[in-house]
Backbone as numpy.savetxt, mean C-alpha at the origin, in Angstrom:
# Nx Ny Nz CAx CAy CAz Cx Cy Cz
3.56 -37.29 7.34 3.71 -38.13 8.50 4.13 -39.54 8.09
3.37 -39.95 7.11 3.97 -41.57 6.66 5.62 -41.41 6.26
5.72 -40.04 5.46 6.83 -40.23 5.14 7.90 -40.49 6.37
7.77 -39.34 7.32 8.88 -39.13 8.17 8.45 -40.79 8.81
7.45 -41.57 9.26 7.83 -42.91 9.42 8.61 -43.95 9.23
8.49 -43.85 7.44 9.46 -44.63 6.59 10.85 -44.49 7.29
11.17 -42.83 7.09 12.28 -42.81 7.60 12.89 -43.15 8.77
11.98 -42.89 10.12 12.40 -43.58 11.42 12.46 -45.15 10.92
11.86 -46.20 10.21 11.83 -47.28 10.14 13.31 -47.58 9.29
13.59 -47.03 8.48 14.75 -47.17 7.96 16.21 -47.13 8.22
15.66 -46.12 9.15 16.93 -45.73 9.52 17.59 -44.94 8.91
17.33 -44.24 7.61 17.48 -43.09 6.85 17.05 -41.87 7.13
17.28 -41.26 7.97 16.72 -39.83 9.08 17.66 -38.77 8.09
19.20 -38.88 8.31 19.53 -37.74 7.78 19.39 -37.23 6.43
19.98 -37.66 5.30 19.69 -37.58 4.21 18.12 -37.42 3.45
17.93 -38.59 4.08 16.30 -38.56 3.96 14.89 -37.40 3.96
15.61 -36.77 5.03 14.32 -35.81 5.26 14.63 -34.72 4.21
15.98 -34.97 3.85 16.01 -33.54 2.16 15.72 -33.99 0.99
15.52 -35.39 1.22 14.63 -35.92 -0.03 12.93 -36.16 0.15
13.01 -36.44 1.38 11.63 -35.87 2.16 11.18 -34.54 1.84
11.80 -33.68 2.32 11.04 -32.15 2.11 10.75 -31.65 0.68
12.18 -32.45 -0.10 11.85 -32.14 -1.74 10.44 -32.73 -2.45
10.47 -34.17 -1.80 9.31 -34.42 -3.31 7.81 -33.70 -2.05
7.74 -33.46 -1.29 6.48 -33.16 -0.21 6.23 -31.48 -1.09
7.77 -30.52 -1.77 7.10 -29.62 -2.02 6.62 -29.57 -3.82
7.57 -30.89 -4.25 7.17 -30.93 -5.59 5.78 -30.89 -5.87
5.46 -32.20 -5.03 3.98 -32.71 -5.07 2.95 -31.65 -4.82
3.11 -30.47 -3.68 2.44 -29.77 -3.79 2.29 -28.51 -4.48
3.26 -28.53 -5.19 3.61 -27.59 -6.41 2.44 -28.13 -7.54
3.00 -29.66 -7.69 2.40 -30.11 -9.12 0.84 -30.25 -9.05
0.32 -30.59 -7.43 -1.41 -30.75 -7.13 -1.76 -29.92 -6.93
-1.04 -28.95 -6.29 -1.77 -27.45 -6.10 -1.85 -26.28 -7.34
-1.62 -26.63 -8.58 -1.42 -25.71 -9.24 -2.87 -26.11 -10.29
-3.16 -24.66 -10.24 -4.74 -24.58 -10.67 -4.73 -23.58 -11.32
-5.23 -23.53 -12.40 -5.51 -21.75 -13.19 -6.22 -20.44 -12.46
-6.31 -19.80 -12.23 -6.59 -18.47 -11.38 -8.48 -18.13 -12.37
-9.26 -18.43 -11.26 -10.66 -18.07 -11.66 -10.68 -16.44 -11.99
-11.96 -16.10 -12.86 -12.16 -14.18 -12.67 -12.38 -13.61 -11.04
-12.88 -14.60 -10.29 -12.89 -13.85 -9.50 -11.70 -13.76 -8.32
-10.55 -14.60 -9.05 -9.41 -14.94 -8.45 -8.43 -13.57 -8.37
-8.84 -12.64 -9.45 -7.85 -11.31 -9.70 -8.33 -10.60 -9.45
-7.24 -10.17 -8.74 -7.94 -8.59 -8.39 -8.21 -7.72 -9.28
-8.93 -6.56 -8.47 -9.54 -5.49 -9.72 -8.61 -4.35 -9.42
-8.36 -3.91 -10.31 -7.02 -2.98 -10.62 -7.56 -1.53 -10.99
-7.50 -0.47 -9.94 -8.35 1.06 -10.77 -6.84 1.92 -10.19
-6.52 2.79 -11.76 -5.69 3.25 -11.72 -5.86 4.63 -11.28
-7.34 5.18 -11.76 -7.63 6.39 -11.32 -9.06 6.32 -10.85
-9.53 7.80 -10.18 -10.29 7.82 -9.74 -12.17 7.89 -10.54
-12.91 6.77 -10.20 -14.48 6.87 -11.34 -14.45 8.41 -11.93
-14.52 9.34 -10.95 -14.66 11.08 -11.02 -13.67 11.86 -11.29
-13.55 12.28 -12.81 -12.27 12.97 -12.65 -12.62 14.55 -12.43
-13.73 15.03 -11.81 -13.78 15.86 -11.52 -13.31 16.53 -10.48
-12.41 17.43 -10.19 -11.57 18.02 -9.14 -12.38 18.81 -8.20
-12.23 18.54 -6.90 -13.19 19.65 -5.82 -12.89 20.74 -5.94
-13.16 21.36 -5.07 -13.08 22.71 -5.09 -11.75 23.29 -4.50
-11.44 24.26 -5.32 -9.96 24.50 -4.52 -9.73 25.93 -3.76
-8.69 25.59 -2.59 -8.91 26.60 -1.81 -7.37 27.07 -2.00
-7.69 28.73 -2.17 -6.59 29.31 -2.42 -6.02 30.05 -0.77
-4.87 30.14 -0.60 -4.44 31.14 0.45 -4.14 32.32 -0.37
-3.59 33.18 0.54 -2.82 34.27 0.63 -1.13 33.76 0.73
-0.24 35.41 0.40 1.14 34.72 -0.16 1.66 34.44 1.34
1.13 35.14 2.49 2.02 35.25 3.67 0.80 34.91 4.63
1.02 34.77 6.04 0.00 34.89 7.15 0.09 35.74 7.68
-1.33 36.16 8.15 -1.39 37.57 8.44 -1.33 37.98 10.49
-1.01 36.89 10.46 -0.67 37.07 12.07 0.95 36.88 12.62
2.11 36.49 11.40 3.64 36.21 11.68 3.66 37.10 10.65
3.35 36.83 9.33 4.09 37.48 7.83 5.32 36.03 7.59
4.87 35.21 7.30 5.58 33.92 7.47 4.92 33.59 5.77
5.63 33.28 4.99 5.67 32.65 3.36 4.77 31.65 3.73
3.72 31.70 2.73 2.58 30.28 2.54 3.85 29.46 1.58
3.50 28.30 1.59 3.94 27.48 0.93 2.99 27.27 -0.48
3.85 27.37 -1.68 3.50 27.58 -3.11 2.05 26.33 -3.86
2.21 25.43 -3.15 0.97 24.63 -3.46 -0.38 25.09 -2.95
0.14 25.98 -1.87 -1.18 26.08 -0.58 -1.87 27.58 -1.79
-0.73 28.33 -2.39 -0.96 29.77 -2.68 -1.73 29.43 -4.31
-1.14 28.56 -4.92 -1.42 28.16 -6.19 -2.87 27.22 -6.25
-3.32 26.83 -5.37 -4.65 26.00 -5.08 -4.16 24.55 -4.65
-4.72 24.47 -3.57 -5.15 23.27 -3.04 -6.38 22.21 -3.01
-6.49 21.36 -3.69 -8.19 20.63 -3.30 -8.69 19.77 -2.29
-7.17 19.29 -1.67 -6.87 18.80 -0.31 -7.17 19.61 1.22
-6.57 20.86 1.16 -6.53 21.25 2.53 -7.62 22.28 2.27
-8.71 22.21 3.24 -9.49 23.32 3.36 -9.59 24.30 4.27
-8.79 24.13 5.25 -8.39 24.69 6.70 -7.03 24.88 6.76
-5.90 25.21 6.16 -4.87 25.35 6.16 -4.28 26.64 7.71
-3.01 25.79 8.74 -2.48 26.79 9.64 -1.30 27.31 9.06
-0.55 28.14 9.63 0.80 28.23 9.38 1.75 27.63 9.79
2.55 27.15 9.06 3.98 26.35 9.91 4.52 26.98 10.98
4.58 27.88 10.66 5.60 28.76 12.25 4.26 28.85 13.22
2.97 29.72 13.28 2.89 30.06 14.37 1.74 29.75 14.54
1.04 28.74 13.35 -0.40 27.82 13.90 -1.19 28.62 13.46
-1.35 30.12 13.41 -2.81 30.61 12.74 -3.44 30.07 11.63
-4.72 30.17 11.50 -5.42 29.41 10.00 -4.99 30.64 9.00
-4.73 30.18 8.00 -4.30 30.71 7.14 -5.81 31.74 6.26
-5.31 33.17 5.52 -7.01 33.65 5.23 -6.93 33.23 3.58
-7.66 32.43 3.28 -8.37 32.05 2.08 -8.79 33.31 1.18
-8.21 33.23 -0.43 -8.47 34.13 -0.81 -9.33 33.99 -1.72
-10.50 34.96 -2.33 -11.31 34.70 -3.02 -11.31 34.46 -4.52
């Protein structure tokens, strides 16, 4: 605010305010710059505490209400889906033992 004063008082408006805006962000470049505390960084986890895997649920190769192809992740084990339908025609898919 003092600054942009100067400038109405001067009569230096145009030029001014780009030498205005420059040293306003120097200054707060050069006062605001502070070293980063520990608790300033974040904590970084790449994987999960547990690398123990749940339980996985296998399908069958087809559904038994279309005859429609399971999809190869669902047939090979999943630890994600425990309720799996079919794409085409919505039945739950039968889990194999």
């Amino acid at each position: 605010m003092i600054g942009l004063a100067i400038l109405f008082a001067t009569d230096w408006i145009w030029p001014g305010i780009l030498v205005l805006v420059g040293v306003t962000s120097l200054l707060g470049a050069f006062l605001g710059h502070t070293e980063p505390d520990d608790d300033d960084i974040p904590l970084r986890v790449d994987k999960p505490l547990e690398d123990k895997p749940g339980p996985q649920a296998r399908y069958a190769a087809q559904c038994a209400s279309c005859g429609a192809a399971t999809p190869r992740e669902l047939i090979e084990g999943s630890p994600t889906e425990s309720n799996a339908v079919c794409g085409f025609c919505g039945s739950p898919l039968a889990q194999e033992q």
